[in-house]
N, CA, C and O atoms as a GROMACS GRO file, in nm:
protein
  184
    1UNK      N    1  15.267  12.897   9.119
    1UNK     CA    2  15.227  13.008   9.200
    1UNK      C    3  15.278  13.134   9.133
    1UNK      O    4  15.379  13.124   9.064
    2UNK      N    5  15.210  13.269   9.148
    2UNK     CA    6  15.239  13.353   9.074
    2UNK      C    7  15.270  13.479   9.202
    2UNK      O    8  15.217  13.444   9.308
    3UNK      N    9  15.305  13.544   9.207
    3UNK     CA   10  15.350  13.634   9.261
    3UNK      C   11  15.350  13.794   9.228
    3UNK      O   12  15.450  13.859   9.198
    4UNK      N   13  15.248  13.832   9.238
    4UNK     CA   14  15.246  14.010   9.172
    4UNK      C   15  15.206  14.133   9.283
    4UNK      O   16  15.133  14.135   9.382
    5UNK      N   17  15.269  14.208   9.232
    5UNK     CA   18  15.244  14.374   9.324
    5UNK      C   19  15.385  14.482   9.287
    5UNK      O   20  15.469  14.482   9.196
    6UNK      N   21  15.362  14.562   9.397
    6UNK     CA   22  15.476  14.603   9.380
    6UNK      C   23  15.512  14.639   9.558
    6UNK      O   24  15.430  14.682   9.639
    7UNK      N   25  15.674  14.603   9.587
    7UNK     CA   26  15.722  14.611   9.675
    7UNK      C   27  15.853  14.717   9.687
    7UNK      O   28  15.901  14.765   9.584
    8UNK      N   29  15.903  14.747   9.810
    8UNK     CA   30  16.021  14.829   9.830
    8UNK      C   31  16.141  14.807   9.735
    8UNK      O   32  16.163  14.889   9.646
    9UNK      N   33  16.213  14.705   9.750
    9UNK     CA   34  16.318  14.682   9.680
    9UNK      C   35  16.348  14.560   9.626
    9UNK      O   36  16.299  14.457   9.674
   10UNK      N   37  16.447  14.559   9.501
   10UNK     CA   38  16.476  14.482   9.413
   10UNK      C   39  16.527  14.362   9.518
   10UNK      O   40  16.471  14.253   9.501
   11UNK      N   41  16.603  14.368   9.598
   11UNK     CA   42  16.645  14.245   9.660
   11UNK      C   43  16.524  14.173   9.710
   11UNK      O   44  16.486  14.063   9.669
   12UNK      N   45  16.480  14.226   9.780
   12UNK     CA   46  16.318  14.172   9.867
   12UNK      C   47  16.244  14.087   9.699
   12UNK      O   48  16.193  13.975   9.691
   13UNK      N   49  16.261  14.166   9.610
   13UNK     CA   50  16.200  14.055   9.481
   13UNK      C   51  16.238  13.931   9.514
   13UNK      O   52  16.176  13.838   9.565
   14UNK      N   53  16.378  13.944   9.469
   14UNK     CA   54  16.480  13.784   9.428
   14UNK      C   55  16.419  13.711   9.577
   14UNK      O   56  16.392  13.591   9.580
   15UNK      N   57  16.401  13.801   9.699
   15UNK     CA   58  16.423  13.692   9.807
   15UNK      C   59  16.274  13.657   9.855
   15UNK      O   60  16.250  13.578   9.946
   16UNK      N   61  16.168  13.733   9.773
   16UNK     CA   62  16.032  13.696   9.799
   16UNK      C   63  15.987  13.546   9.719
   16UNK      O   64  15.902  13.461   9.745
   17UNK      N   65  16.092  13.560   9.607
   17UNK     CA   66  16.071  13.420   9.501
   17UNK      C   67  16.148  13.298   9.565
   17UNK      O   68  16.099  13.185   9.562
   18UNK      N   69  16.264  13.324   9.621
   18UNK     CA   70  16.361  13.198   9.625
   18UNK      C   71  16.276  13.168   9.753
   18UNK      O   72  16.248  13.051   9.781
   19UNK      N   73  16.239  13.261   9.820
   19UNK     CA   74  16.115  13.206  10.009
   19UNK      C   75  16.032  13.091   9.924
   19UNK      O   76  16.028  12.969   9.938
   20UNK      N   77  15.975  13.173   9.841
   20UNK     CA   78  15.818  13.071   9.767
   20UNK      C   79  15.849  12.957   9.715
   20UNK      O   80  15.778  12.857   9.731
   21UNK      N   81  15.974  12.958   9.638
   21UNK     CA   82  16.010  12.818   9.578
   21UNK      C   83  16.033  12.763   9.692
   21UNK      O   84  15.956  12.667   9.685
   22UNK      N   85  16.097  12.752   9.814
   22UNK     CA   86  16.107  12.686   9.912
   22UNK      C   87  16.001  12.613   9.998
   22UNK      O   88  16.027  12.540  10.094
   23UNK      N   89  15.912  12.634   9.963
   23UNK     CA   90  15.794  12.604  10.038
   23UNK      C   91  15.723  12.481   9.966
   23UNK      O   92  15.698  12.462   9.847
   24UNK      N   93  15.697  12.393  10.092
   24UNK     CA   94  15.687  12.235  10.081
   24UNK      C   95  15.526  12.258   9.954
   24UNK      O   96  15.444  12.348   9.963
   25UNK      N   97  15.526  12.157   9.860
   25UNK     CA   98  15.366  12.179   9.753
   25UNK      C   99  15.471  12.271   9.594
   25UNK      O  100  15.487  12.225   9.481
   26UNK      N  101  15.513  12.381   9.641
   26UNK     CA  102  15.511  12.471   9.531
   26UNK      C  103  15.600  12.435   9.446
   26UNK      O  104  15.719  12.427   9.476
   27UNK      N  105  15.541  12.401   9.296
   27UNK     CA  106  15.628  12.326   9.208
   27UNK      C  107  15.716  12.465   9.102
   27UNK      O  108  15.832  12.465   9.062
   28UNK      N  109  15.604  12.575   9.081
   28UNK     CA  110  15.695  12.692   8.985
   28UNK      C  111  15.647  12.808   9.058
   28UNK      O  112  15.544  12.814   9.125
   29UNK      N  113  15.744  12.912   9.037
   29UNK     CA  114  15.694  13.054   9.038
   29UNK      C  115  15.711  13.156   8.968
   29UNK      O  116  15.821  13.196   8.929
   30UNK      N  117  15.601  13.209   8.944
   30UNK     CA  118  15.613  13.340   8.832
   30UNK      C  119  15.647  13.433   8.919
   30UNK      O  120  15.557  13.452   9.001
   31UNK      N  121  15.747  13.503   8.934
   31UNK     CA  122  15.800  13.605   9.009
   31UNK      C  123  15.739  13.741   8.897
   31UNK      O  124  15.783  13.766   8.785
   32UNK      N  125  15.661  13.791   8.947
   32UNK     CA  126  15.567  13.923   8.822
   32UNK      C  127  15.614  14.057   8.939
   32UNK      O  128  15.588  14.177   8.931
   33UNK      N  129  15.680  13.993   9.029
   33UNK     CA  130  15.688  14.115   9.132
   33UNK      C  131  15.763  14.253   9.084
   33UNK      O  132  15.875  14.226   9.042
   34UNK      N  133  15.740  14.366   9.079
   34UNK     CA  134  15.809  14.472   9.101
   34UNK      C  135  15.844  14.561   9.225
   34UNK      O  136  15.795  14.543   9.336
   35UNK      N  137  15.912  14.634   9.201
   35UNK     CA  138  16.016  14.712   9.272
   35UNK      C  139  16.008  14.902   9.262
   35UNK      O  140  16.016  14.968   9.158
   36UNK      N  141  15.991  14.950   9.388
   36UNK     CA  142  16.018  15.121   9.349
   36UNK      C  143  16.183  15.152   9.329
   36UNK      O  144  16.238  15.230   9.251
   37UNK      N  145  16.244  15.054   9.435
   37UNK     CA  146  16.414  15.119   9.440
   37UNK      C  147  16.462  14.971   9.427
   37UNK      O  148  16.415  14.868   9.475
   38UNK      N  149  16.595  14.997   9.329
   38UNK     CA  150  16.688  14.919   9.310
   38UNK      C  151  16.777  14.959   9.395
   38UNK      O  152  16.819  15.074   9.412
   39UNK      N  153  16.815  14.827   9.469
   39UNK     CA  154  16.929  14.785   9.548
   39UNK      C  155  17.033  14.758   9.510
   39UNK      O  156  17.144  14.794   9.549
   40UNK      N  157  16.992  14.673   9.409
   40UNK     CA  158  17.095  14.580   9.348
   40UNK      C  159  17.286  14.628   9.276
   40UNK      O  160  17.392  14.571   9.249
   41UNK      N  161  17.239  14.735   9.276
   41UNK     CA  162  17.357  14.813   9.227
   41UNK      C  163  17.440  14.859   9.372
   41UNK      O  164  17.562  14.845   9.375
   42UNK      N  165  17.386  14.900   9.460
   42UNK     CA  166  17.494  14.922   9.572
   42UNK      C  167  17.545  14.768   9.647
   42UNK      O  168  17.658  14.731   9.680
   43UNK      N  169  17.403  14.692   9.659
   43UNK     CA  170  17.496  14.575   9.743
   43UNK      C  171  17.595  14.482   9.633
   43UNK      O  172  17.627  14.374   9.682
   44UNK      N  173  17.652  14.511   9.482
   44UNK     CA  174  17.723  14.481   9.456
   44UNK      C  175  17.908  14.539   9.430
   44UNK      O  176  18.014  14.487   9.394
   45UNK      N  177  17.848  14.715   9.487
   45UNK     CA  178  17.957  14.782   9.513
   45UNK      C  179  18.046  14.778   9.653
   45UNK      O  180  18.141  14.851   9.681
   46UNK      N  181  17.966  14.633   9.763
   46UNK     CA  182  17.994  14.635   9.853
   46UNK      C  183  18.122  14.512   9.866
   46UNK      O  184  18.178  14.492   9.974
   0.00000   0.00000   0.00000
């Protein structure tokens, strides 16, 4: 399964892919997703 667009934030990426791999059938995923704002840098200053 492939996965493309672009969405709000970098976390919502990682957690739009690890949802899809979870799902009963789906053997790979191309995570092609992008992002306007990175998150990722504050929720690790937390």
């Amino acid at each position: 399964m492939t996965l493309s667009g672009v969405i709000d934030r970098r976390s919502e990426v990682e957690r739009a892919g690890r949802l899809t791999e979870s799902l009963p059938g789906v053997v790979a995923v191309r995570n092609r997703l992008k992002y306007t704002q990175d998150d990722g840098a504050a929720a690790e200053l937390r």
